[in-house]
N, C-alpha and C positions, 0 to 999 in steps of 0.2 A: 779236677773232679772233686765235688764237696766229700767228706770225708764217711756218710750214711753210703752214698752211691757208689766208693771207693771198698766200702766192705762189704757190702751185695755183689759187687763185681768180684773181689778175692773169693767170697763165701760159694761162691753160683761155679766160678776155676775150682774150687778143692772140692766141692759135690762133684763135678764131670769127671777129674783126676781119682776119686776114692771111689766114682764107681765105676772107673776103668779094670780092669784086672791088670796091666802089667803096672801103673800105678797105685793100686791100692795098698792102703796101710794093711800092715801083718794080722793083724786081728779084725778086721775093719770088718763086719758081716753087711754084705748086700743082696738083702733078702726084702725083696719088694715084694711078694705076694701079699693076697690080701691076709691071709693068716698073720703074717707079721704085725701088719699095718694093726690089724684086730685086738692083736696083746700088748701090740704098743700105747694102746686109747687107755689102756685100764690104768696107766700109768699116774698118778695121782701127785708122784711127786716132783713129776715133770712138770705137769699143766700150773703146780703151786708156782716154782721153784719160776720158772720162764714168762710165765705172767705178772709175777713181783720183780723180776727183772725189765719187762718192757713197760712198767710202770714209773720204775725210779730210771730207765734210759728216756721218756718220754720226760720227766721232772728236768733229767739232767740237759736235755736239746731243745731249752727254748721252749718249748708247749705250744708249739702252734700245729704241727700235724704228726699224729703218731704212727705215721708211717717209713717216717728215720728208726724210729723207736722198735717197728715192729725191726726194720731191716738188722739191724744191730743186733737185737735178739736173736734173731734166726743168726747172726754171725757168729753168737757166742754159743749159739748149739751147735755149729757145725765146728766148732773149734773142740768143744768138749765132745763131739764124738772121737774127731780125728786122734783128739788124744787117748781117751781109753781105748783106742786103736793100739796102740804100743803101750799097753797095762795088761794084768792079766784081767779085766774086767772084759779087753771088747767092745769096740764101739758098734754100734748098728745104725744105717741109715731108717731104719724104720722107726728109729727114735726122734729123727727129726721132726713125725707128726704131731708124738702130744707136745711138742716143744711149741710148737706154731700152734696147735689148740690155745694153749697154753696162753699163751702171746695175743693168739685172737680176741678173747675171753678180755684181758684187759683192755686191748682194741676197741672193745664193744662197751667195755664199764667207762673208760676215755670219753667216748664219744656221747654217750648219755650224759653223764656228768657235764658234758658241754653244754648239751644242749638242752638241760634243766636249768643250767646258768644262762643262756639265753633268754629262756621263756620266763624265768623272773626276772631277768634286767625288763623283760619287755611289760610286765605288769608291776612292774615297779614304777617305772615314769608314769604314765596315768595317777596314778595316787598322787603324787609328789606334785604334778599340775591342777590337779584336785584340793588339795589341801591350800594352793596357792589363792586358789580361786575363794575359795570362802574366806570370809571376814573374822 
């Protein structure tokens, strides 16, 4: 199993296991209401912090689909909840959201980015066989 799908699969086991209760971390809050979900968005230095990380995971795997990239992200927020789970911080599964906002948002800057490089490789040849063509 390639090593992206290797930690979506660990990362997808420790969300089921953390939001078990006779599994769950000692601090671990699993509080899915949308209230949670609500105060977790405003979270600013989630959405920074998780989307410059699936930026330089997307640099660091090759750049050809940032969907390793998101996966990995989302592995590393479920790792740093698990752990302020056993801190006196607390981790919360409703922090997972801005974390994947977060992640999304570079997702969405990736994929542009792409395909503005596209659209001028594609008006770029024209010119270039233009210019050949004149004397």
């Amino acid at each position: 199993m390639p090593l992206p799908q290797a930690l979506l699969a660990a990362g997808s086991a420790a969300l089921v296991l953390a939001a078990t209760p006779a599994y769950a971390a000692p601090g671990l809050t699993v509080d899915l209401s949308p209230a949670a979900f609500g105060a977790a968005t405003t979270k600013a230095a989630h959405w920074i912090h998780f989307g410059i990380t699936c930026l330089l995971a997307y640099l660091a795997l090759a750049r050809r689909s940032p969907l390793p990239a998101l996966a990995v992200t989302m592995a590393v927020g479920l790792l740093v909840e698990l752990e302020q789970a056993f801190t006196s911080r607390g981790g919360k599964v409703a922090d997972l959201l801005p974390d994947l906002l977060g992640a999304l948002c570079a997702v969405g800057l990736i994929l542009a980015v792409r395909r503005l490089g596209r659209l001028r490789r594609r008006k770029a040849v024209p010119d270039v066989q233009a210019r050949r063509l004149t004397p």
